[in-house]
C-alpha positions as CSV (number, residue, x, y, z in Angstrom):
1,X,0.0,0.0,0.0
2,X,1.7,3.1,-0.6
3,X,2.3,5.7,1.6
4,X,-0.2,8.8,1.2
5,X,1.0,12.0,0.8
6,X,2.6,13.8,3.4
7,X,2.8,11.0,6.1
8,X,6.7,10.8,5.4
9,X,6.6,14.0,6.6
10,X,5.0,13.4,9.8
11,X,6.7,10.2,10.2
12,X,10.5,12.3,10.1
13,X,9.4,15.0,12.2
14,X,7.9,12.2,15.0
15,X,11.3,10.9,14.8
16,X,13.1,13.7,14.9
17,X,11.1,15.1,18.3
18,X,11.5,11.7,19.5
19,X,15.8,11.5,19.2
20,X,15.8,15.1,20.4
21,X,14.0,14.2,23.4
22,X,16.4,11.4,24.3
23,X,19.6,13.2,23.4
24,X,18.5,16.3,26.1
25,X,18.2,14.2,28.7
26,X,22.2,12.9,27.5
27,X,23.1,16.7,27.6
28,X,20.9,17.6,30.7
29,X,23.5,15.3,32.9
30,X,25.9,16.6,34.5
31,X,28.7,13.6,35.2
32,X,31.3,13.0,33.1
33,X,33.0,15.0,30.0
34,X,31.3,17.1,27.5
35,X,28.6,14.7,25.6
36,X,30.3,13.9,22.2
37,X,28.1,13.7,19.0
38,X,28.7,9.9,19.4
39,X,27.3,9.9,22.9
40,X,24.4,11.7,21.7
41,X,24.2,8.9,18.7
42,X,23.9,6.7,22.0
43,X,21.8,8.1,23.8
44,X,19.2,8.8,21.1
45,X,19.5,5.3,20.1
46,X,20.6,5.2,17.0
47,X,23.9,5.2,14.8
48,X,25.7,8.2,14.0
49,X,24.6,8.4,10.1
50,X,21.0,8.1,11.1
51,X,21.5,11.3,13.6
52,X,23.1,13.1,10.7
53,X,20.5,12.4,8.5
54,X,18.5,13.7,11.0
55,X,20.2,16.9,12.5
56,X,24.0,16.9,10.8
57,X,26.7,17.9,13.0
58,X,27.0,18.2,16.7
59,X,26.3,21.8,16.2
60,X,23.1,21.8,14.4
61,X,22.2,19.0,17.1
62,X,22.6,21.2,20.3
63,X,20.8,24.2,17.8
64,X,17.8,21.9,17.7
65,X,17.5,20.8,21.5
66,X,17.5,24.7,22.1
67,X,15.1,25.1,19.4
68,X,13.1,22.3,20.8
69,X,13.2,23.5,24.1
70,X,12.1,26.9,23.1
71,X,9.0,25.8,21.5
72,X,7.5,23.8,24.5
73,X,8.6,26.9,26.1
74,X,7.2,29.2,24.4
75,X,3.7,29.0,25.6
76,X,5.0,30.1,29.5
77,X,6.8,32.6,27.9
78,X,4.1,34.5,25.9
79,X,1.9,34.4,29.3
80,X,4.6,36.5,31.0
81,X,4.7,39.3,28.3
82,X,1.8,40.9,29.8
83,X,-0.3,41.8,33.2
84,X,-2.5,44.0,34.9
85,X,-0.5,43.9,37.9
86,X,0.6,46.9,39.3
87,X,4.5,47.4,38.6
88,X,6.2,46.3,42.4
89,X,3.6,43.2,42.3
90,X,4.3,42.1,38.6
91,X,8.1,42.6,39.1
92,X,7.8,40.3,42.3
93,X,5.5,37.8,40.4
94,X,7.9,37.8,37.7
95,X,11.0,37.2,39.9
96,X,9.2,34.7,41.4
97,X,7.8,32.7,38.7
98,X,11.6,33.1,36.6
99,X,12.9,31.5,40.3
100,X,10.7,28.7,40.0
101,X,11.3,27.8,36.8
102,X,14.7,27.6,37.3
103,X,14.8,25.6,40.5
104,X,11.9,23.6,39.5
105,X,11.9,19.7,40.8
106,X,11.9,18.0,37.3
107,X,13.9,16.2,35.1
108,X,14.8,19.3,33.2
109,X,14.3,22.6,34.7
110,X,15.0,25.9,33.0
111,X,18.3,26.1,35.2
112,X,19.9,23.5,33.2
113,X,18.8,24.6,29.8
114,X,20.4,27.5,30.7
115,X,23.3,25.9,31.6
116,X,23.9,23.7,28.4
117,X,23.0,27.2,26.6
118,X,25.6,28.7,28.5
119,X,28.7,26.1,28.4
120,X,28.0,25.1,24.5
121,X,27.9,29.4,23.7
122,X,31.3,30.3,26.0
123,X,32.8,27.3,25.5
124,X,32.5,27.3,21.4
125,X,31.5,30.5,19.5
126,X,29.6,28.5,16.8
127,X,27.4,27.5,19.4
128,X,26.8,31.1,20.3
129,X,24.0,32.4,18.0
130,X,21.8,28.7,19.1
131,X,22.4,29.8,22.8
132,X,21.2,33.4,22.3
133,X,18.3,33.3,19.7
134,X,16.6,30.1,21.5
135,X,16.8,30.9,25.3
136,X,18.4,33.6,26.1
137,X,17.3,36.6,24.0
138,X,13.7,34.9,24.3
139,X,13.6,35.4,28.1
140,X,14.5,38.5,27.6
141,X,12.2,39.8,25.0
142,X,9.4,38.9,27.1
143,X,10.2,40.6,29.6
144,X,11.0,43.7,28.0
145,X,7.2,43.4,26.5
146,X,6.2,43.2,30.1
147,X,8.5,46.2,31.5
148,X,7.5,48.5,28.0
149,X,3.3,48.2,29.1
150,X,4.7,49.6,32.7
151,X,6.9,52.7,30.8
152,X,3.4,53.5,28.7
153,X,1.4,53.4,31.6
154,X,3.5,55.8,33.6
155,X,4.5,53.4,36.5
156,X,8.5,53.4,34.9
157,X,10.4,56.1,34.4
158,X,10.0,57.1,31.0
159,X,13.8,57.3,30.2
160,X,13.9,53.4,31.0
161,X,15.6,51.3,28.3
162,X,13.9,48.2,28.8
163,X,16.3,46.1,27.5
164,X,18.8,47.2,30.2
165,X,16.3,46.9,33.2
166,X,15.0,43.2,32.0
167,X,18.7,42.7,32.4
168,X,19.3,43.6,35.9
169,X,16.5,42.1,36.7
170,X,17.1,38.6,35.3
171,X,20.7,38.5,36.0
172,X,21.0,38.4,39.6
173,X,18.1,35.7,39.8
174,X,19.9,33.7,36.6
175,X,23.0,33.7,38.6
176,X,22.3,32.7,41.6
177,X,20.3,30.1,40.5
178,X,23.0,28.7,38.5
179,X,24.8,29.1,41.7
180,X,22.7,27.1,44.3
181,X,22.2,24.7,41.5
182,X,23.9,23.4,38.9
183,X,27.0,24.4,40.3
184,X,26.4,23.2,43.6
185,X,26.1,26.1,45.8
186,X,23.7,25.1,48.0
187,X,26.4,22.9,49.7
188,X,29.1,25.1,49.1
189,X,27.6,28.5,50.0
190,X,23.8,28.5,50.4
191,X,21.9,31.3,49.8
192,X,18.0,31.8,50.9
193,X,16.4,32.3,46.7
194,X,13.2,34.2,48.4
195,X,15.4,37.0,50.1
196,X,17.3,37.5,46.9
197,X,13.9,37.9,45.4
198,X,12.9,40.3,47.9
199,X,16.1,42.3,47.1
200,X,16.3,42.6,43.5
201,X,12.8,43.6,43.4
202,X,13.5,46.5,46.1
203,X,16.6,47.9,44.3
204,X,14.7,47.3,40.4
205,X,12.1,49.7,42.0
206,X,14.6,52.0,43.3
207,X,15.8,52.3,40.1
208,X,12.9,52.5,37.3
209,X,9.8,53.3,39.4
210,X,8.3,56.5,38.2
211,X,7.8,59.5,40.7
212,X,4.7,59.9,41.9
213,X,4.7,63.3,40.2
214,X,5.6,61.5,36.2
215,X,3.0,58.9,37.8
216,X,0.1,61.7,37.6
217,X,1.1,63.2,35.0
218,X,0.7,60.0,32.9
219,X,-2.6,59.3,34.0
220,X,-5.0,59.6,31.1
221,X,-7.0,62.2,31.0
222,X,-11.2,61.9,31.5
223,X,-12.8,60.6,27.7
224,X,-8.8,59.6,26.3
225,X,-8.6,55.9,25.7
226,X,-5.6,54.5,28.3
227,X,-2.9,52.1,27.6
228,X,-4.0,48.6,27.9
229,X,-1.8,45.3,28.4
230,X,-1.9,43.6,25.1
């Protein structure tokens, strides 16, 4: 019986999903050396030709875990991009919510993609661009979505480059995630997660909450449409 249109299709990109889930649980670990595009072979199951047909070189296979990992992320990322929280309360539910994700008790947690994202982009330039496009510059354009409905609705300062404040914002809590974590700082040098939280929310107000005198003065004005969250 011959195969209808389109199922070969389906059939490769099944397969595909199905090797790159096995091979980011191979790159999720954390003993022994660097995984090796023949341990990934391994760990996927199959023979090195059959991953190449698949992906091509180790490169283009750590690009598509990334990718991959991006896209059954994406849908908790696009729920962050907007709120009707006030500004100190989304910031904290943010920080939050980032924490959790990164700590989370699961086989993968966003900690350790960040970590193979990481290693793979310092370690090797070609692996840079994967790294950026598919985790970090994703976490934080979202944010900056978030932090640019807060600018137009007068609770930031309106000088604030949202790129820069989604920066300090995510980089203390990134870090010290990484730190308790994945490289073991809870038993070296533990820190409490929530007070950091606390913290970094206090000095991200400090720095981009508007006066209460811009805050007024960006209030719409009776019968003008206001900003809303999108």
């Amino acid at each position: 019986m011959s195969r209808t249109k389109g199922a070969r299709d389906l059939d490769y990109d099944a397969k595909r999903r199905d090797l790159l889930e096995k091979m980011t649980l191979q790159l999720m670990r954390r003993e022994g050396e660097r995984a090796s595009f023949r341990d990934l072979a391994a760990a996927a199951g199959v023979s090195g030709p059959t991953l190449r047909h698949y992906f091509g070189d180790r490169r283009a296979v750590i690009g598509a875990v990334l990718e991959e990992c991006l896209r059954r992320g994406r849908p908790g990322l696009d729920s962050q991009k907007s709120t009707q929280l006030p500004l100190d309360a989304s910031i904290r539910a943010y920080s939050l919510d980032l924490v959790s994700a990164l700590t989370a008790d699961k086989s993968v947690r966003l900690g350790d993609i960040f970590a193979l994202s990481l290693a793979e982009g310092l370690i090797d330039p070609a692996y840079g661009r994967p790294a950026l496009e598919h985790i970090l510059e994703p976490t934080l354009q979202v944010l900056e979505a978030r932090l640019e409905q807060h600018i137009a609705r007068g609770e930031m300062r309106p000088d604030t480059d949202a790129r820069a404040a989604s920066l300090q914002l995510v980089s203390p809590l990134l870090l010290a995630c990484l730190h308790q974590n994945q490289l073991d700082g809870l038993q070296v040098r533990p820190l409490s997660l929530e007070r950091l939280v606390d913290d970094t929310c206090e000095a991200f107000m400090r720095a981009y909450q508007a006066s209460p005198e811009t805050t007024s003065s960006a209030r719409p004005s009776a019968g003008r449409i206001s900003v809303n969250a999108i």
